[in-house]
C-alpha positions in Angstrom: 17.9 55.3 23.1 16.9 51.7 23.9 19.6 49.2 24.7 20.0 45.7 23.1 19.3 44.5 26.2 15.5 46.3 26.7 15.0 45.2 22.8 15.3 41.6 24.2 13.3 41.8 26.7 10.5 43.3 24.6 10.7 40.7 22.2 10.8 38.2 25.0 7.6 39.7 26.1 5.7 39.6 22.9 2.7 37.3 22.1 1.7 35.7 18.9 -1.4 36.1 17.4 -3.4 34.2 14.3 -3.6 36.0 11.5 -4.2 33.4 8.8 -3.9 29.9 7.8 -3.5 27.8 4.8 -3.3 24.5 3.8 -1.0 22.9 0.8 -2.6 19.6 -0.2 0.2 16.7 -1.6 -1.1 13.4 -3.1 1.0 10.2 -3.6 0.5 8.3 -7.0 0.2 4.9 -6.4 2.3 3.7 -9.3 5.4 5.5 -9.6 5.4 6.4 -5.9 6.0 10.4 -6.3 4.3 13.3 -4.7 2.6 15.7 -6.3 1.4 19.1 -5.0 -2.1 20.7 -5.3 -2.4 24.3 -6.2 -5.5 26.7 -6.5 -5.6 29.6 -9.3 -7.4 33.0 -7.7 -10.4 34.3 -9.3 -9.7 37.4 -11.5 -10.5 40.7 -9.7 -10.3 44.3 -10.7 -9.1 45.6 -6.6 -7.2 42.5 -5.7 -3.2 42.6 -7.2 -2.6 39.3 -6.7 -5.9 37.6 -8.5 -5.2 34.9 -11.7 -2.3 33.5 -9.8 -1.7 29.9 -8.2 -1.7 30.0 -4.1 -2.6 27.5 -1.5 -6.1 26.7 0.0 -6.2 29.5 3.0 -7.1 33.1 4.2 -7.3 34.9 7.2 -8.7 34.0 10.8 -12.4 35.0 11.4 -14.3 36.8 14.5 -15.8 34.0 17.0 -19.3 35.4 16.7 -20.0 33.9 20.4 -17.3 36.6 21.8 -18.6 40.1 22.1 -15.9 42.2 20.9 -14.9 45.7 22.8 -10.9 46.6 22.0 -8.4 45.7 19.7 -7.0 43.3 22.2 -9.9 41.0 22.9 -10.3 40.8 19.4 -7.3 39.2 18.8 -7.7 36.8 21.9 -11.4 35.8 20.2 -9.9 35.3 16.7 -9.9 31.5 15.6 -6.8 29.2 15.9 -4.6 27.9 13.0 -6.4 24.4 12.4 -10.0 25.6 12.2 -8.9 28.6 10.0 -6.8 26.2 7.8 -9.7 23.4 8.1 -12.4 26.1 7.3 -10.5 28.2 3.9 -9.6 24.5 2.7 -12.9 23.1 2.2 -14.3 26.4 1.2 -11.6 26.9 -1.6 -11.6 23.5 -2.9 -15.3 23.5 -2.8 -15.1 19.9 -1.0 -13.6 18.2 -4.0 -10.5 16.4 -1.9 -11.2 13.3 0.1 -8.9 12.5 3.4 -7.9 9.5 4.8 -10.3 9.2 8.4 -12.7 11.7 6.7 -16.3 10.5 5.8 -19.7 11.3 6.1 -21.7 14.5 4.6 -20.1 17.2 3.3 -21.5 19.5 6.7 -19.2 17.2 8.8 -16.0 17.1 7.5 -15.0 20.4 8.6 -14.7 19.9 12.7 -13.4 16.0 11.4 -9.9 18.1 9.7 -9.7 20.1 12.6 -9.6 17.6 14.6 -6.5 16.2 12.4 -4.4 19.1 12.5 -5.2 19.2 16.1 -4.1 15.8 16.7 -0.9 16.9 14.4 -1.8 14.1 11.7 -0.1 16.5 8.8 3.2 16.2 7.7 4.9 19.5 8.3 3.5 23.0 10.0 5.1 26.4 8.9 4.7 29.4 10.6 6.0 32.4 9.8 5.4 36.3 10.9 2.9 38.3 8.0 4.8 41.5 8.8 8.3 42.6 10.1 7.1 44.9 12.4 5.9 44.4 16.1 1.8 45.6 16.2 2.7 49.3 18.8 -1.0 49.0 20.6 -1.0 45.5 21.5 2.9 43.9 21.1 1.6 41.0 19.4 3.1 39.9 16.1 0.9 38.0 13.5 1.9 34.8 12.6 0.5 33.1 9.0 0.6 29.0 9.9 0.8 26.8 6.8 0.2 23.1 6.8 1.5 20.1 4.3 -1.2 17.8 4.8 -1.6 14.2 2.3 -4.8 14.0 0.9 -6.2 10.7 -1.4 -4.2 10.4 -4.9 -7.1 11.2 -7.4 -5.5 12.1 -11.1 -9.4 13.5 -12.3 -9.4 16.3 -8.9 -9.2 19.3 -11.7 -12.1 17.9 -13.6 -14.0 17.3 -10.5 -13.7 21.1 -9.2 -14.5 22.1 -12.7 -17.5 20.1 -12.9 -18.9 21.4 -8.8 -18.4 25.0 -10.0 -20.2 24.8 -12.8 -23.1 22.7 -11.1 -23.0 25.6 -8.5 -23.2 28.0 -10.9 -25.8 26.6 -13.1 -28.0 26.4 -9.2 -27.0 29.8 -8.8 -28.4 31.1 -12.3 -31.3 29.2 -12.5 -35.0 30.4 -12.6 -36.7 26.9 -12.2 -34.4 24.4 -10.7 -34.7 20.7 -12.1 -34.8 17.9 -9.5 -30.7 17.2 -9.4 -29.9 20.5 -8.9 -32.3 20.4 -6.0 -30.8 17.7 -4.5 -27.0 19.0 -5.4 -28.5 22.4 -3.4 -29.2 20.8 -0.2 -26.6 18.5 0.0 -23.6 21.2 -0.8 -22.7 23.7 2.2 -22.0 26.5 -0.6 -25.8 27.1 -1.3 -27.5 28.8 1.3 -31.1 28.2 1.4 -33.7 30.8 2.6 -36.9 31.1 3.9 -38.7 31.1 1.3 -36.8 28.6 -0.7 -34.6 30.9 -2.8 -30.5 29.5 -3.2 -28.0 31.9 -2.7 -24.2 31.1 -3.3 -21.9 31.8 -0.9 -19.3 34.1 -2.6 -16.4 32.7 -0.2 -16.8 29.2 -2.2 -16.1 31.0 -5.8 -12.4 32.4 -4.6 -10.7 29.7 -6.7 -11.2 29.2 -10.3 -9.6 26.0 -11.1 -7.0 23.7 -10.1 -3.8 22.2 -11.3 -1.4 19.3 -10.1 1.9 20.0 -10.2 5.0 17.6 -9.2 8.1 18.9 -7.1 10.4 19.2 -10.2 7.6 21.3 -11.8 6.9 23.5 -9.1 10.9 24.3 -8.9 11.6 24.8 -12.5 8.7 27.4 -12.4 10.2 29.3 -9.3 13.6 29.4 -10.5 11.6 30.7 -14.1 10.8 33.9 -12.3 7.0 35.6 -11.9 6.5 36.3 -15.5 6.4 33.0 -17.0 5.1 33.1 -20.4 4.4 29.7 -20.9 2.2 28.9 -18.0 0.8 32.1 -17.5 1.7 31.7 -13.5 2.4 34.0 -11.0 2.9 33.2 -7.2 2.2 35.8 -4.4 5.9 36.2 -2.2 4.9 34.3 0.4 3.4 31.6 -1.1 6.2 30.8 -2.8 8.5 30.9 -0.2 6.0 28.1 1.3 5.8 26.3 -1.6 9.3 25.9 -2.1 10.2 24.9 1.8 6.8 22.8 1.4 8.7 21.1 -2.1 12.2 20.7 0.0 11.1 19.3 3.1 8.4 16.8 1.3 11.2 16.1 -0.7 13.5 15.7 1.9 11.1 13.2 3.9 10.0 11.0 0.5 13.8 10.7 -0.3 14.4 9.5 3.6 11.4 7.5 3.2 12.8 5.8 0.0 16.3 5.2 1.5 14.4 3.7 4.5 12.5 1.4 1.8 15.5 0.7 -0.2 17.4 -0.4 3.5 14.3 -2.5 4.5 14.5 -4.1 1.0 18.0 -4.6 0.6 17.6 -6.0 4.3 14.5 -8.3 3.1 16.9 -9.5 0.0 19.4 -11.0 2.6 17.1 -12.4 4.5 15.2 -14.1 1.2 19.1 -15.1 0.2 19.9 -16.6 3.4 16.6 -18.5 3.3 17.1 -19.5 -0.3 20.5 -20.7 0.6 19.1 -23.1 4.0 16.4 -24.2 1.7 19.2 -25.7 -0.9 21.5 -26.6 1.9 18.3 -28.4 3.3 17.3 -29.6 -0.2 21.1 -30.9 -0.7 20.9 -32.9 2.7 17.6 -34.3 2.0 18.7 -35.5 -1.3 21.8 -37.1 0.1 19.2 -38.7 2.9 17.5 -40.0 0.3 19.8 -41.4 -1.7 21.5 -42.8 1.5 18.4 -44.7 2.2 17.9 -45.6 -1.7 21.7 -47.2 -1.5 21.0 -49.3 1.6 17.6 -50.3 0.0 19.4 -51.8 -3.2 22.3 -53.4 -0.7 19.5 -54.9 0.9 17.6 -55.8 -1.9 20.7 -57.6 -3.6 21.6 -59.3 -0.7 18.2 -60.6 -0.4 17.9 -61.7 -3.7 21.9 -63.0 -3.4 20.6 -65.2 -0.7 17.4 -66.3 -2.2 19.3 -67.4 -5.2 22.0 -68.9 -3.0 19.1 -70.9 -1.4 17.4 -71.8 -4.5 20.5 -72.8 -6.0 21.1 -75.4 -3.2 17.6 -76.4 -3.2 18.0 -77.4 -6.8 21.1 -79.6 -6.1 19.5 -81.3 -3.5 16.5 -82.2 -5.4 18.6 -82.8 -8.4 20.2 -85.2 -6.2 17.2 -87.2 -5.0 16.0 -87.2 -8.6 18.9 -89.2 -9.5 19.0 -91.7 -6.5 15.4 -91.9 -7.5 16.2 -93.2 -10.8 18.7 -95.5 -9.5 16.5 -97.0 -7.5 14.1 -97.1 -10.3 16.8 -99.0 -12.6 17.6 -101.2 -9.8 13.5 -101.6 -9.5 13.6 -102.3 -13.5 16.5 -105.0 -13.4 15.0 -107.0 -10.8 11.7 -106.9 -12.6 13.5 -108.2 -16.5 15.5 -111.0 -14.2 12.2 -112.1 -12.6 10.4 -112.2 -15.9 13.2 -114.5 -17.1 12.9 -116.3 -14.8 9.1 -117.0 -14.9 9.4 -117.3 -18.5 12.2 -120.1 -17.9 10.0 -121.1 -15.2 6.8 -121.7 -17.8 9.6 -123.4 -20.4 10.5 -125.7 -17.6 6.4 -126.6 -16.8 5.6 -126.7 -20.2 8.2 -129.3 -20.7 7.0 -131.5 -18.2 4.5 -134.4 -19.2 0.9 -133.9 -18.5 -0.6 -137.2 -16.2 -3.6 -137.5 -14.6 -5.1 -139.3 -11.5 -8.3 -141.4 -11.4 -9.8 -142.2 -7.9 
């Protein structure tokens, strides 16, 4: 019998491998400000259980092709990593329909561009969790399943978009005599592969997703407390995925709702700062007014008692001149009396020479 203590120790001394990866895409609409989750529907299949039902974008790990491969264990060690499994099954599932903030150029390109996002951690949240309960015997490594929540660009027409790309593919797929668009849709999409002698082949990998839908948080968990046989939607969800989608809808819920109470602080704090400046600006307003109206005041005193001494002068001025006028027309009368008398007098003056007799003298 093993001891706790040797079970320990052979946990202790177990690795991790990859086994898979996924990617569960979440937009934010612009105008009300809610996320919304992006979820792919499997193609229907006759050997595969779990086909016509909503999962994310992801699959397992592939073989480095550059790594000869001799035993199980070297295998493992050459699989691929979590971010260019996740990067890879993404962009193959959605057939390249999603656009990413930092992502650009041809559609060839983008791939090594998201792994180096999820390598750089720009995602919101990583989950990892073990595919099976039981250690592997021959090697002692446990697979591990890593699922990322990654934002991708709010775009309400994405399901009409996929639509459209499948059935473009398809139509290049089926058709005898290609016309000039679907040429150029051929060599400008990774999902045709293009042979020697010109023929397209579609990649089956790309046609593992028939359509997809939007679905917000309160959606998502209304249809997992509904159960897997949900009549309405015709929806079914794989066990694991949704136990990722519903720690995906908690913890994105969780942030948004820490985000919002970190907006609603900043904008209750931006509110009490606009108050505050409101208020200085009318207790500024109010002083100015009273400056003004201080200077106004003094203005009128000084205009009144400039104009109280102008009058004040002009007042005077007007006595003094009425003054003058009147010794003025003293003198004048004086001027006038001594002027009648004189002319009396003359005119006595001729009475007296007329009344003298007239005598002449002869030499």
């Amino acid at each position: 019998m093993m001891t706790q203590n040797n079970k320990t120790k052979d946990l202790c001394q177990t690795s991790y491998f990859n086994y898979g990866a996924a990617i569960i895409p979440f937009a934010v609409d612009p105008k009300f400000h809610l996320p919304f989750f992006v979820l792919a529907r499997n193609a229907v299949t006759k050997w595969n259980k779990h086909s016509a039902c909503f999962t994310s974008f992801g699959g397992k790990s592939e073989k480095i092709k550059s790594h000869p491969i001799k035993t199980r264990e070297m295998q493992i060690e050459h699989l691929e990593d979590a971010e260019t499994t996740a990067a890879r099954e993404f962009y193959e599932e959605s057939l390249f329909c999603f656009n990413i903030d930092g992502i650009h150029g041809p559609l060839n390109n983008r791939t090594p561009q998201l792994v180096e996002q999820l390598r750089n951690k720009q995602y919101l949240f990583r989950i990892d969790f073990p595919v099976h309960n039981k250690i592997i015997q021959k090697t002692s490594m446990i697979p591990i399943y890593s699922v990322f929540i990654k934002q991708v660009e709010w775009n309400p027409n994405i399901t009409d978009r996929f639509r459209t790309t499948r059935q473009k593919l398809m139509r290049v797929r089926y058709a005898s005599c290609p016309t000039q668009s679907q040429q150029n849709f051929a060599h400008s999409h990774p999902a045709i592969q293009i042979g020697n002698r010109g023929q397209y082949t579609l990649l089956r990998r790309f046609l593992e997703k028939t359509s997809i839908e939007i679905f917000s948080i309160a959606g998502l968990r209304r249809f997992l407390q509904m159960g897997d046989h949900n009549l309405l939607a015709d929806m079914y969800m794989r066990p694991q995925t949704k136990g990722c989608i519903k720690m995906a809808c908690d913890l994105v819920d969780s942030a948004f709702k820490t985000h919002q109470m970190q907006k609603l602080q900043e904008y209750r704090e931006q509110c009490i700062l606009k108050k505050q400046s409101q208020k200085k600006q009318k207790s500024l307003k109010i002083f100015k007014k009273k400056q003004t109206e201080q200077k106004q005041t003094l203005i009128d005193h000084k205009i009144w008692t400039t104009k109280k001494m102008t009058n004040s002068q002009t007042t005077n001025n007007d006595n003094h001149d009425n003054d003058d006028n009147n010794d003025n027309d003293d003198n004048d009368n004086d001027d006038d009396n001594d002027d009648s008398v004189n002319k009396k007098f003359v005119q006595k003056d001729n009475q007296f020479i007329t009344k003298l007799p007239a005598f002449s003298v002869h030499l």
